[in-house]
C-alpha positions, 0 to 999 in steps of 0.5 A: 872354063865354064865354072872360070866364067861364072867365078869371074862374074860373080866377081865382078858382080861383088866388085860392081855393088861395093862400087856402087854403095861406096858412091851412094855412100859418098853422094849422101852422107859419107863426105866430111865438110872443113873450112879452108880459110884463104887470107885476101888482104891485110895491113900486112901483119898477117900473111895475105894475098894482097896488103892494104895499109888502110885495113886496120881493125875493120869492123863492118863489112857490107855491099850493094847487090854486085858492087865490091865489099866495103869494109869499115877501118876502125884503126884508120878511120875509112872505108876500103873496098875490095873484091872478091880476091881481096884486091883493093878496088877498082884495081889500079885505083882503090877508092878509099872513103874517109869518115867525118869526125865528130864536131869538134874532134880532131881525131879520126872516127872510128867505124864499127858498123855499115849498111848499104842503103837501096832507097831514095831516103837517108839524103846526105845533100838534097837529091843525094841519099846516102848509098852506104851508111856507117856507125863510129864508136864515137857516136856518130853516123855518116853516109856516102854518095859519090854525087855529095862528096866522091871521098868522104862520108858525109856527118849525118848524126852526132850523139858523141857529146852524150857519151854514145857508142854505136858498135853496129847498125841495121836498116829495114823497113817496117811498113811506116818507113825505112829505119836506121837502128844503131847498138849503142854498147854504152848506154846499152839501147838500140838508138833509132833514126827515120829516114831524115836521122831523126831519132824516133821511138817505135812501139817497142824498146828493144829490151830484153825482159829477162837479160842479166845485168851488164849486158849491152847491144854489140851488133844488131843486123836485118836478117830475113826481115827480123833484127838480130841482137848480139849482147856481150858484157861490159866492164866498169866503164861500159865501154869495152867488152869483158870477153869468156866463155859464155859472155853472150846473148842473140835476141830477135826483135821485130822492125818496130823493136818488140821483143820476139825471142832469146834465140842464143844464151851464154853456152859457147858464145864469147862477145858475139858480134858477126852474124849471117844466114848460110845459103844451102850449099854451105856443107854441115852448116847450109841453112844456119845462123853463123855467129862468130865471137870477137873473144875467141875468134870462133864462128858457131852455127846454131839452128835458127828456129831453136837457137840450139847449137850445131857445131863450130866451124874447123879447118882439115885437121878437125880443130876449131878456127880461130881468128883473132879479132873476128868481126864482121860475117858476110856471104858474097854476092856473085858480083865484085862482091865473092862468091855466094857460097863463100864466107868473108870475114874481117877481124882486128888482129894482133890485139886491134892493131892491125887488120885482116879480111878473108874467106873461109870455104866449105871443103868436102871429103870422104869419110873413112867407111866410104874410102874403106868401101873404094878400096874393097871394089878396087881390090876386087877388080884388080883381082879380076884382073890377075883371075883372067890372067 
């Protein structure tokens, strides 16, 4: 009995350590991070939780602190918002904004980029500054306040008689006032406007002294104080994107337009446009540049002191998700506006023609060494088990 009982302990010693380094294994570095993409809204074409009509091609995808998501419809010429389950908000009663067209169309604009607008400035009637600000393709920019006008966005900037496609737009503040910086793809600049959309010049040119010829802004966004640029090719005309495999460039410039660095060049970007930080819970990529690519639909992660490449967002099965017509990143808010956590994206799919906004989740599983491990010390107490039996 006595050499059964110390048998039986040194069992359940063995047991209890394989426990014990499988679960250390597990709470370090023995999980695998995948990204479970959840469909929150479409036009319909793509299966989703909820359908909006309106969604058509968005682009832009912005908030204020906890209001729910705007999303900029290129295909239909509005703004919808949604919450963070993709319902059309306020649920019941969806506010759907209309853009201004350009003077003297007759067409619906075409919105590309929006920004939410905290400050007193940017007034769209006296009294009233724009609460969210949106670019078009054709060169224009309005902005809303419900107190101006509950439905429609008010025309504020219109620089389509000079061919001007602004295809993004930022706002910060670089110390002499609050800016409005737009990527205009055709002419290949940053388009800058004070706080009245005057257009102004800063003591930089947002150039880039070493960028290949055919290259133009496709997005520009304020992140952490800093403008990132997105470069794509454009083809003959200058206004369209040439997507391939490294067709692309991220550039940093300041709030007054000098040229910080070259953060990204070509590698796997494909017309790069939707950017974002990743907060510190957000599994492999916590604390990275995420940038996803309009040409192939997939969104990268590079370190965002080095620009070097870390990996490329996959689903379960370990293959890269691809989203047709990717556009616009962004992480929730904790509001009406998702989670923090959680990446929400929008993309045109089917070729532009339709539309689709979603999430993508960092999921969490157990390597196979750490699985391995589990099983060793549950073998090794159901042998107990059977030995005190």
């Amino acid at each position: 009995m006595k050499t059964k009982s110390k048998s039986k302990g040194k069992l359940l010693i063995c047991a209890a350590l394989v426990m014990l380094l499988a679960g250390f294994t597990f709470s370090t570095a023995g999980a695998v991070t995948y990204y479970q993409q959840i469909n929150l809204a479409s036009d319909g074409f793509v299966p989703a939780a909820n359908t909006d009509p309106n969604l058509i091609n968005p682009w832009g995808i912005s908030y204020a602190p906890t209001s729910p998501f705007w999303v900029s419809d290129n295909g239909t010429g509005v703004s919808t918002l949604y919450n963070g389950s993709g319902q059309p908000f306020p649920v019941g009663s969806p506010l759907v904004v209309t853009l201004a067209p350009a003077i003297g169309s007759s067409s619906p604009s075409r919105p590309t980029g929006q920004v939410f607008n905290g400050t007193s400035d940017f007034q769209v009637t006296p009294g009233n500054p724009a609460r969210f600000l949106f670019a078009t393709e054709d060169g224009t920019i309005s902005g809303w306040n419900p107190a101006a006008a509950s439905t429609t966005a008010i025309l504020k900037v219109d620089n389509s008689g000079t061919g001007a496609a602004y295809t993004g737009l930022a706002i910060g503040n670089n110390g002499a006032g609050d800016f409005l910086y737009a990527s205009n793809f055709h002419a290949g600049t940053i388009d800058v406007f004070d706080s009245s959309f005057s257009p102004v010049s800063l003591s930089g040119s947002f150039v880039d002294p070493t960028l290949p010829a055919g290259y133009a802004p496709f997005n520009v966004q304020n992140l952490g104080g800093s403008l990132f640029v997105t470069y794509a090719l454009q083809d003959a005309s200058a206004t369209d994107v040439v997507p391939g495999l490294g067709n692309g460039y991220v550039d940093i410039f300041d709030l007054n337009g000098v040229f910080q660095s070259r953060l990204i060049s070509d590698g796997v970007l494909n017309s790069p446009w939707g950017l974002a930080l990743a907060p510190a819970n957000f599994g492999e990529f916590s604390n990275d540049l995420l940038v996803g690519n309009f040409g192939d639909g997939r969104i990268n992660a590079f370190d965002l002191v080095n620009g070097s490449y870390l990996g490329t967002l996959q689903d379960n099965m370990g293959d890269p998700i691809a989203i047709d017509g990717l556009r616009g990143l962004i992480f929730g808010n904790g509001g009406n506006g998702g989670d923090p956590t959680v990446l929400y994206f929008t993309a045109g799919s089917g070729g532009e023609m339709h539309g689709l906004f979603g999430s993508l989740a960092p999921v969490s599983t157990p390597e196979p060494a750490t699985m391995l491990l589990l099983g060793l010390g549950l073998m090794g107490l159901a042998g107990i088990r059977r030995f005190r039996n």
